[in-house]
FIKOL-142314 format. One record per atom (N, C-alpha, C): residue in three letters; x, y, z. Coordinates in nm, 2 decimals. Example, Ala and Ser with C-alpha at 12.3 -4.5 7.8 and 13.67 -1.06 7.14 Angstrom:
2
REC ALA 1.32 -0.57 0.78
REC ALA 1.23 -0.45 0.78
REC ALA 1.32 -0.33 0.78
REC SER 1.28 -0.22 0.71
REC SER 1.37 -0.11 0.71
REC SER 1.29 0.00 0.79
***
This chain:
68
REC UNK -17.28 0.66 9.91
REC UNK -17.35 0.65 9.78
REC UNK -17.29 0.55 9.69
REC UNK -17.15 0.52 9.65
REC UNK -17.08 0.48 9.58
REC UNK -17.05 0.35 9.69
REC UNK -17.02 0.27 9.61
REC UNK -16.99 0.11 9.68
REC UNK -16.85 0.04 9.65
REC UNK -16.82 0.17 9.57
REC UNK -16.63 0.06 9.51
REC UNK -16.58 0.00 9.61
REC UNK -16.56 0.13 9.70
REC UNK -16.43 0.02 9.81
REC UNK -16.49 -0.09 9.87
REC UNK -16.62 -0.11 9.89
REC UNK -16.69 -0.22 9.96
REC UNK -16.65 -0.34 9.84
REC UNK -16.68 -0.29 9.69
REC UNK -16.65 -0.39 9.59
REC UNK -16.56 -0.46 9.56
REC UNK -16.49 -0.32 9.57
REC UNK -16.30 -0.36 9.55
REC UNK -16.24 -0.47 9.65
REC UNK -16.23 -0.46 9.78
REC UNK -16.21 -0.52 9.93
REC UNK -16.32 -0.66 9.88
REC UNK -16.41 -0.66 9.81
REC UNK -16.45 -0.81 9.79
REC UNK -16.41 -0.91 9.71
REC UNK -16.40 -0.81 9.61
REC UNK -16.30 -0.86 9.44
REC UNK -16.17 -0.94 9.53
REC UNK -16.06 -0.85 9.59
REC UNK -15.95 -0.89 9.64
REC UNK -15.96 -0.99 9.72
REC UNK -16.08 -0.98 9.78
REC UNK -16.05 -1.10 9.88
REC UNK -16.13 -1.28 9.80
REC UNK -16.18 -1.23 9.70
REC UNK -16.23 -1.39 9.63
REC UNK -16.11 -1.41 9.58
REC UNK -16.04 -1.32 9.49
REC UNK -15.92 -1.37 9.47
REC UNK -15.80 -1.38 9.50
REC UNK -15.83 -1.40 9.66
REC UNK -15.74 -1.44 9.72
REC UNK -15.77 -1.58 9.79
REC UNK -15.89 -1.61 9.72
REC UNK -15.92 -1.69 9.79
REC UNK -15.88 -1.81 9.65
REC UNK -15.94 -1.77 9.55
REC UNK -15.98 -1.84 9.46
REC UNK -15.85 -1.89 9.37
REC UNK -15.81 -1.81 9.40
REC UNK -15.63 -1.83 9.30
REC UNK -15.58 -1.93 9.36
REC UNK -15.50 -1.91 9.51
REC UNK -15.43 -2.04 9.55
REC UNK -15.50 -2.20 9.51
REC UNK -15.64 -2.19 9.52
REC UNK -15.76 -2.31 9.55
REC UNK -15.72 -2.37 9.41
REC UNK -15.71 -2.29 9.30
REC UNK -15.75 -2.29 9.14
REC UNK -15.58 -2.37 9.10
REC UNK -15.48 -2.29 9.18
REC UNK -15.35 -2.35 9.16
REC UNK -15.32 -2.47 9.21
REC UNK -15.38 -2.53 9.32
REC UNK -15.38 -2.71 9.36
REC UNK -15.50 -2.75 9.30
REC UNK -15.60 -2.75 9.23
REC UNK -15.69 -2.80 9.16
REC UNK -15.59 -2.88 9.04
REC UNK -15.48 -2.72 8.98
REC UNK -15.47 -2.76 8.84
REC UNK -15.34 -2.83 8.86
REC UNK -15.27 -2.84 9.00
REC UNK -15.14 -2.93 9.01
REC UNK -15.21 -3.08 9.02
REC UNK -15.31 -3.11 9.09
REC UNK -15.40 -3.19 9.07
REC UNK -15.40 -3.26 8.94
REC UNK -15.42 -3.22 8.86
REC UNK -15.45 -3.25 8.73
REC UNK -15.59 -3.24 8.67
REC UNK -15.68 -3.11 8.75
REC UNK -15.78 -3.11 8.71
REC UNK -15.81 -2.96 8.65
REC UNK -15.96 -2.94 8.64
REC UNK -15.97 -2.84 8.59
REC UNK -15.99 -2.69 8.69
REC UNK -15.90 -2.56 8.70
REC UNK -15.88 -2.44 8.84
REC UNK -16.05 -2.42 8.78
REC UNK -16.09 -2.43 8.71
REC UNK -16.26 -2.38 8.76
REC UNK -16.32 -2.47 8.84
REC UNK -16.34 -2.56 8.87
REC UNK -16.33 -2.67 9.01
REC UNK -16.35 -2.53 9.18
REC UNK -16.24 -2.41 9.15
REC UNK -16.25 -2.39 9.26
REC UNK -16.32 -2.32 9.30
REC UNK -16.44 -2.30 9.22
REC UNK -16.50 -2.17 9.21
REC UNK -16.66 -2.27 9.32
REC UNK -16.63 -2.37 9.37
REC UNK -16.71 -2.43 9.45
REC UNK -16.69 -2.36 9.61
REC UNK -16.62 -2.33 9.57
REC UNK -16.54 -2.23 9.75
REC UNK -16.62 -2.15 9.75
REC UNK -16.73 -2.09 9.63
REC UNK -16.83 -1.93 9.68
REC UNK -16.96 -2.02 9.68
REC UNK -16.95 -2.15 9.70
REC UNK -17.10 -2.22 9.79
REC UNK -17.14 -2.19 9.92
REC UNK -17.23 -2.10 9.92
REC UNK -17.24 -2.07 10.05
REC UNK -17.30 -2.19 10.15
REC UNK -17.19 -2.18 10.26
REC UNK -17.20 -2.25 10.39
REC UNK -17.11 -2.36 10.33
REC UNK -17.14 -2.44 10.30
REC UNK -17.03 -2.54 10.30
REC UNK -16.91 -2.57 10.17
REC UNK -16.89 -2.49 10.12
REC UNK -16.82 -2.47 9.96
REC UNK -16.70 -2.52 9.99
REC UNK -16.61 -2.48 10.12
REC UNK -16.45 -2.50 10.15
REC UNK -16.45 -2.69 10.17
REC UNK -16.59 -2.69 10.25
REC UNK -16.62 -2.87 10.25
REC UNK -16.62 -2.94 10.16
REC UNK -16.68 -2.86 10.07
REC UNK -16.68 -2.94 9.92
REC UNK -16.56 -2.96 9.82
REC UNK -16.46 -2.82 9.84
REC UNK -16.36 -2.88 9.79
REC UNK -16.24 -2.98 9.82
REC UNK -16.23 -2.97 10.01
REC UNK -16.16 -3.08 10.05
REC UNK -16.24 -3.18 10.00
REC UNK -16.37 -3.23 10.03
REC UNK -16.42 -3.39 10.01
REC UNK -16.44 -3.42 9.84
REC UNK -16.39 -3.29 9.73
REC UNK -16.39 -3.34 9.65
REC UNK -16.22 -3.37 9.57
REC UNK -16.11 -3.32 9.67
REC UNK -15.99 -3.33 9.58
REC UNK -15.96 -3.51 9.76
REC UNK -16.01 -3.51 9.83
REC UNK -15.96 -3.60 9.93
REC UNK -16.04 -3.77 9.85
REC UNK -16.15 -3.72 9.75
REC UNK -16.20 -3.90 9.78
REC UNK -16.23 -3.91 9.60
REC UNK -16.17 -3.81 9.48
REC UNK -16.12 -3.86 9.39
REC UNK -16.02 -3.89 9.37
REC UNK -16.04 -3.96 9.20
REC UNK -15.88 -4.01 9.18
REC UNK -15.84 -3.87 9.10
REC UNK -15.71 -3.87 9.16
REC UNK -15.64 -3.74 9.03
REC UNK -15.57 -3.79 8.90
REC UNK -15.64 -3.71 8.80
REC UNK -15.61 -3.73 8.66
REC UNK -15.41 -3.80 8.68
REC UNK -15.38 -3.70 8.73
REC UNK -15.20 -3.66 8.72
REC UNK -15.11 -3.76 8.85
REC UNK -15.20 -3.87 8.91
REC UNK -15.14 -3.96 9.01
REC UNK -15.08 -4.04 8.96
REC UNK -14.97 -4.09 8.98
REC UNK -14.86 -4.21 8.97
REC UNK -14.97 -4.34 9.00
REC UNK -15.03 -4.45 8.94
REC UNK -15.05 -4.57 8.97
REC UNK -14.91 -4.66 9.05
REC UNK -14.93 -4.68 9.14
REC UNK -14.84 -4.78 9.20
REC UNK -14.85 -4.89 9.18
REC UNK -14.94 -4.93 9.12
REC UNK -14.94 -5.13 9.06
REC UNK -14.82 -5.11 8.93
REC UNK -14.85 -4.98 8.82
REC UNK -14.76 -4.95 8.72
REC UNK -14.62 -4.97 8.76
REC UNK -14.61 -4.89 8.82
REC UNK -14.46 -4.89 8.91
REC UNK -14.37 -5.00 8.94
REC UNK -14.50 -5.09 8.99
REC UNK -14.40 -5.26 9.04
REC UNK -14.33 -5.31 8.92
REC UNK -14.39 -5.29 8.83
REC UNK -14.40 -5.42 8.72
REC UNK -14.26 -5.37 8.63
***
């Protein structure tokens, strides 16, 4: 009748998902709500590699900076 433990067992497992994702978003230098693209169903985990692999990160070292 009651649905907790099914609830509960779901709760824990987004945030187990969602935390680590939310923690390299924000070492990134972006914003951890970013990772909440992970509950896009079917391709959400795709979305967040092809979106932290083919931006620039706020928090990257310029290497032209560096030479000079």
């Amino acid at each position: 009748m009651f649905m907790m433990p099914e609830i509960a067992h779901m709760v824990v497992a987004a945030l187990l998902i969602i935390i680590p994702i939310g923690i390299i978003f924000k070492r990134a230098g972006f914003s951890p709500a970013w990772a909440a693209l992970v509950f896009v169903p079917g391709f959400g985990v795709l979305l967040v590699f092809i979106f932290l692999a083919f931006s620039d990160w706020p928090n990257q070292i310029n290497d032209e900076e560096n030479l000079q």
